[in-house]
C-alpha angles and dihedrals in degrees: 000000000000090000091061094043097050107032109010109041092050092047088053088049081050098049099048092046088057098048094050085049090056089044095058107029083052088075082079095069090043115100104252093257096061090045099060125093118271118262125259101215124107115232115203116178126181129237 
């Protein structure tokens, strides 16, 4: 149990800390367009 609190449960903090930094400094890269929040309209087309 020592094992998983002093080597294997901070890698996995550190991991997840640097996959949501990617996730959200990767809207850099992204057109603007794609970078801006959805809309909150609702669209409702006929068919």
């Amino acid at each position: 149990m020592s094992i998983f609190r002093q080597y294997i449960a901070p890698l996995l903090v550190v991991l997840v800390f640097l996959i949501a930094l990617v996730a959200v400094s990767a809207r850099i890269f992204l057109p603007s367009d794609m970078a801006a929040p959805a809309p909150v309209g609702v669209l409702i087309r006929s068919l």
